[in-house]
N, C-alpha and C positions, 0 to 999 in steps of 0.2 A: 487456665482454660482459654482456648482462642475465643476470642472475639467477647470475652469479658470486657466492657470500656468505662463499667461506674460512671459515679454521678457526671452531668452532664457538664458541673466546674470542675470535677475533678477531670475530666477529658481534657478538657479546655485551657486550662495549667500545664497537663502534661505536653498537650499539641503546642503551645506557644514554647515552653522551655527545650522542648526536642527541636523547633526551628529554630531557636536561638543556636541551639548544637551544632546544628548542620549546616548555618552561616557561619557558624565559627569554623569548621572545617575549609568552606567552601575559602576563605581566609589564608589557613596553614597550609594548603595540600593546592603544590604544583601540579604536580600530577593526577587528569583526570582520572585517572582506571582509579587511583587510589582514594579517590574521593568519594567517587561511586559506586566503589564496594562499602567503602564507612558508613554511605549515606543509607544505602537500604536495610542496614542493620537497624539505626536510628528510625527509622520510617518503621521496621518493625513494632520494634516499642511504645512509637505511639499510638498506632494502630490497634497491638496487640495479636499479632500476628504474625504466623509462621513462616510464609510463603511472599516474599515481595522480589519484582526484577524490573531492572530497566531494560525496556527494548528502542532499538535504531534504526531507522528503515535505511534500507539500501537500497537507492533507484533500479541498480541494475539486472537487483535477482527481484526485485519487487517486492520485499519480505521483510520480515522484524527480526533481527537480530538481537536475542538474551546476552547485553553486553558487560552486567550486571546484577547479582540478586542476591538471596538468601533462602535458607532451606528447600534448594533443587538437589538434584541427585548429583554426585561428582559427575563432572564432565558438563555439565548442560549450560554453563555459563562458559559463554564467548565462543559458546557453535552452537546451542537449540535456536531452532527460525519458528517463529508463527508467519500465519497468513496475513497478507496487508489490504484484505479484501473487506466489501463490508458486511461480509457474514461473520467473521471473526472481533468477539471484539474490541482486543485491542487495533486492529483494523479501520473498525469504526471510529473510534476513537481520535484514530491519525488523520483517517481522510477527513471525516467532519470536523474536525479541533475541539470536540464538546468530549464531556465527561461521557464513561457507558458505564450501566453497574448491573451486574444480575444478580437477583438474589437466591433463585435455584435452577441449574442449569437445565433440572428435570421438569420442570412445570414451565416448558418454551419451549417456541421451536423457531423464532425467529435466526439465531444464534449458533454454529457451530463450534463445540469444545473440541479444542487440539490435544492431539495426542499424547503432547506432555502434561495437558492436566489430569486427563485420562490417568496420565499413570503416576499421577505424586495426588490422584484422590478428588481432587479441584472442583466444588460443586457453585462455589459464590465465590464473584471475583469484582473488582470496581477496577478502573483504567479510567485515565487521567491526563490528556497530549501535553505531551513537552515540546516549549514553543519556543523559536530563536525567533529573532526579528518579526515577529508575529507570525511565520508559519511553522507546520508541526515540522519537528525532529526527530518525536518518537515518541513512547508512551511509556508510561510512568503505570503499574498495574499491583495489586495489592491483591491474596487470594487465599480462602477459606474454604479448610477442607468439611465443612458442614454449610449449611442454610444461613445465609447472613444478610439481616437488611444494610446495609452501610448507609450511616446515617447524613445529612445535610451536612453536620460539623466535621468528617470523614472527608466528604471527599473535598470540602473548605480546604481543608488540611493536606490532603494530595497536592490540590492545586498548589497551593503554596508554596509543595515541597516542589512541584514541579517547575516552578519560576523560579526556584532557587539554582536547581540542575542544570533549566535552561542559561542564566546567567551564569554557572561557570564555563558553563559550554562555549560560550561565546569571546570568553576572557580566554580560555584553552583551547582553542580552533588551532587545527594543523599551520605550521608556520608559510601560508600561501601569501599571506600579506606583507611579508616581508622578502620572499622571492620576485612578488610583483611589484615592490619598491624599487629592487632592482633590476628589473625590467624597463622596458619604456614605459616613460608616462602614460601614452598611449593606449599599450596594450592594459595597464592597471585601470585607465578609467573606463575602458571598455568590459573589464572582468568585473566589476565593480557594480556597473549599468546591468549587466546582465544578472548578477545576483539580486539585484533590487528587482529587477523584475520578475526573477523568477520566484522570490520569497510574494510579490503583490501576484502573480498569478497562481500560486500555491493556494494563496488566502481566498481568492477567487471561485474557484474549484471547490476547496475546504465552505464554504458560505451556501453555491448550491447542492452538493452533496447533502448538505447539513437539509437542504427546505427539502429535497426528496424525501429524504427518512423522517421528517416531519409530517409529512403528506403520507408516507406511506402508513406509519400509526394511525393516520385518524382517517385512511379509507381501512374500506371492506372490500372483501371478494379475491379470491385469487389470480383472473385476470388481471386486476389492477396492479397489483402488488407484482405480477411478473414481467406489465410495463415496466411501471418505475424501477426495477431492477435492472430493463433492459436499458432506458434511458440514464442510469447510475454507470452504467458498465459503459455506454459512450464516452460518456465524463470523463471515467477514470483511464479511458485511452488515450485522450487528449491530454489529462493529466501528466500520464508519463512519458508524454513526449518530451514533455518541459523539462523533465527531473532530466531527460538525457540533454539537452542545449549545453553549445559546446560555443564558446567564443572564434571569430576568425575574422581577419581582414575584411571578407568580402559581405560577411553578415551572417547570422543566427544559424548551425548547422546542426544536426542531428547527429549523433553516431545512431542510423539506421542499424546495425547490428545488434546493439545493444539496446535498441529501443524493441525490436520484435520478441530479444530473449526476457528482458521486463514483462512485456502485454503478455506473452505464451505464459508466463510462471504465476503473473496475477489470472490469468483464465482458469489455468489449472487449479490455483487455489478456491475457484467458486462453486463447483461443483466435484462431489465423490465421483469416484470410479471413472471417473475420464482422464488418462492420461496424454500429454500434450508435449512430441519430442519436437527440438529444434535444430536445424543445422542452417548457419550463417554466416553468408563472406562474410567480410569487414567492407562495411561500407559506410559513406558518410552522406546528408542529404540535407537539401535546405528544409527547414519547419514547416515550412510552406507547402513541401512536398511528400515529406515523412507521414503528416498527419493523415492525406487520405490512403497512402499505403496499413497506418496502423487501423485507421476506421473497417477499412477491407479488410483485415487479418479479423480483425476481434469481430465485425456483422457475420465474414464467414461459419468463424466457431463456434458462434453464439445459434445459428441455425442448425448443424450441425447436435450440438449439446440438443437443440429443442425439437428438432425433427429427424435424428437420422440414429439415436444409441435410444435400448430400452432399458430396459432394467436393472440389467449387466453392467451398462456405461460403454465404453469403448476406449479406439486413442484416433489421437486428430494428430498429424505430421505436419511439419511445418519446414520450408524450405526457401531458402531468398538465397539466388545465385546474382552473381556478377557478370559481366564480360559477356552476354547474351547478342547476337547480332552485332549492330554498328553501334554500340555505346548504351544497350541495354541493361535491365536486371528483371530478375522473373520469382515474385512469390509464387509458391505453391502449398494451399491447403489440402492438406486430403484428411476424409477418415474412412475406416472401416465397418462402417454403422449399414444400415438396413437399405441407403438411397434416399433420397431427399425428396419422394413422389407427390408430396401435397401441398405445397410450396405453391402460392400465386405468382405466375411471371409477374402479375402486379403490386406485389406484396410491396411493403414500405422498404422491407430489407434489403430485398433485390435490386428494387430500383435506388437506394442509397448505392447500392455496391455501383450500380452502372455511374452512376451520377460521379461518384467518386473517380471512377478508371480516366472520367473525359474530362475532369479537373487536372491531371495530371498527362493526360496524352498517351493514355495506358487504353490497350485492350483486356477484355476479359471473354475466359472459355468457361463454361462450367458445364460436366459429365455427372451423369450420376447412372447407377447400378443399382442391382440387390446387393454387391459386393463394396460398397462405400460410394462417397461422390468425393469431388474434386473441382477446386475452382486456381485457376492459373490466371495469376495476371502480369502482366508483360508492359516495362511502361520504361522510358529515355530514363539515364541515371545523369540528369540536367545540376551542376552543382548547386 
């Protein structure tokens, strides 16, 4: 029977001799994939359960990749994605770096169940970050097809397993380190600086994330709670800027392409029924510069989602052309929603968006209709 776990020594014997296992593995087995298929079986056992996977974020689609599991359906390992948002919660779990655990998906509403637990049954689940150099990698998740409290010694035992995961991850890293050996010195201690900062600003992020959803527990009332939502979704724009930094000569760049198709796919996952297309040169931009481009992508959507779709939801377009005028680039938000009519020119949002355009030396146009609105911004593509 799942989630049978007996006496509380007898768990405690099992848990300690199953991670003895899976440091032994972690030992034999060069090969990740092969390690982390062995591992979630063990993590089964001592669990007592059916359903366990490891996921991996990927900066650039913004999501969790099932890179690993047991008892999913053929095919769903190493192509099912969850959301890496903080509605979902292995999501949570990654941004904030703290354990999530729910015990019935039906008695909440904080929490969106994705479609693959939907469909393999999934009512109680615990998640658990898996952390390299102190920031998250990914999430380590455990899940029962009935009501389950998972207990303090549980998710002890996740953690556990998940510093184990994460140290072979980091003994098994793509072979970068020895390409940038041989490379110049140079460019090695440069890639090097930039990892360290990007894992301390990871942890950064992951810290206030973490005191939002502290705060948002212990208020009331649903305006508050749709602040801090909105002040979380800044965060994690800023956030994925970093995930995209890209090392170079002149200093810290952004692949801006890749950074809009991230923010558009973390948007998309925060809210149902809004769908969110992308079309993007390839463009590259300093941090410095990217950030108030993404800040204006994500204030736009975020008004949009809150004042322009009802019921139904809608879809919001998204556009970043190159080559515009003498040496310009031009986002373009639109969506198809109702018109943006009750919107403060004073509002926080608006004037963040304007604030943002003259940080950057970008103008902004914004139309609205009963037939959607649209905001255009047009700014130097300065490297």
């Amino acid at each position: 029977m799942e989630g049978s776990e007996g006496s509380p020594l007898d768990k405690l014997r099992r848990h300690v001799r199953i991670l003895v296992d899976i440091g032994r593995l972690a030992g034999e087995n060069a090969d990740l994939t092969r390690f982390l298929d062995q591992a979630v079986v063990q993590i089964a056992r001592a669990v007592e359960i059916h359903h366990v996977k490891v996921l991996k974020y990927r900066p650039r689609s913004s999501d969790l990749l099932l890179i690993a599991g047991v008892g999913w359906k053929e095919g769903a390992v190493r192509s099912a994605t969850l959301s890496a948002d903080l509605r979902s919660p292995p999501g949570r779990a990654f941004q904030t770096a703290e354990p999530v655990t729910i015990k019935d998906f039906g008695k909440q509403e904080e929490y969106v169940r994705s479609d693959l637990l939907k469909e393999h049954g999934i009512v109680s689940v615990s998640n658990v970050p898996v952390l390299t150099n102190g920031a998250a990698w990914g999430v380590l998740e455990v899940d029962s097809t009935a009501p389950r409290d998972f207990t303090e010694d549980t998710t002890d035992f996740l953690t556990a397993a998940a510093a184990l995961i994460g140290t072979v991850l980091r003994h098994n890293a793509p072979p970068e380190e020895a390409r940038m050996m041989a490379a110049a010195a140079e460019a090695q201690r440069r890639e090097i600086l930039l990892r360290e900062m990007q894992h301390r600003v990871k942890n950064n992020f992951q810290l206030v994330l973490s005191s939002i959803s502290i705060q948002k527990r212990r208020s009331q009332g649903a305006e508050v709670h749709r602040a801090l939502d909105h002040v979380a979704s800044r965060i994690n724009a800023i956030s994925l800027a970093h995930d995209q930094l890209a090392p170079r000569h002149e200093g810290q760049t952004v692949r801006l392409s890749d950074y809009i198709r991230a923010l558009c796919s973390a948007i998309r996952q925060q809210i149902e029924d809004v769908e969110v297309d992308v079309e993007s040169d390839e463009l590259e931009l300093s941090i410095d510069r990217a950030l108030p481009v993404g800040l204006i992508l994500n204030e736009t959507a975020m008004n949009s989602i809150k004042h322009a779709f009802g019921p139904d939801g809608g879809r919001i377009t998204v556009r970043l052309v190159g080559g515009i005028g003498f040496g310009e680039a031009r986002l373009t938000v639109s969506d198809n929603g109702r018109g943006i009519i009750n919107v403060s020119e004073n509002g926080s949002g608006l004037k963040l968006i304007a604030s943002l355009a003259r940080q950057i030396g970008g103008t902004i146009e914004q139309q609205s209709s009963d037939s959607g609105a649209t905001t255009i911004l047009t700014f130097p593509l300065i490297p």
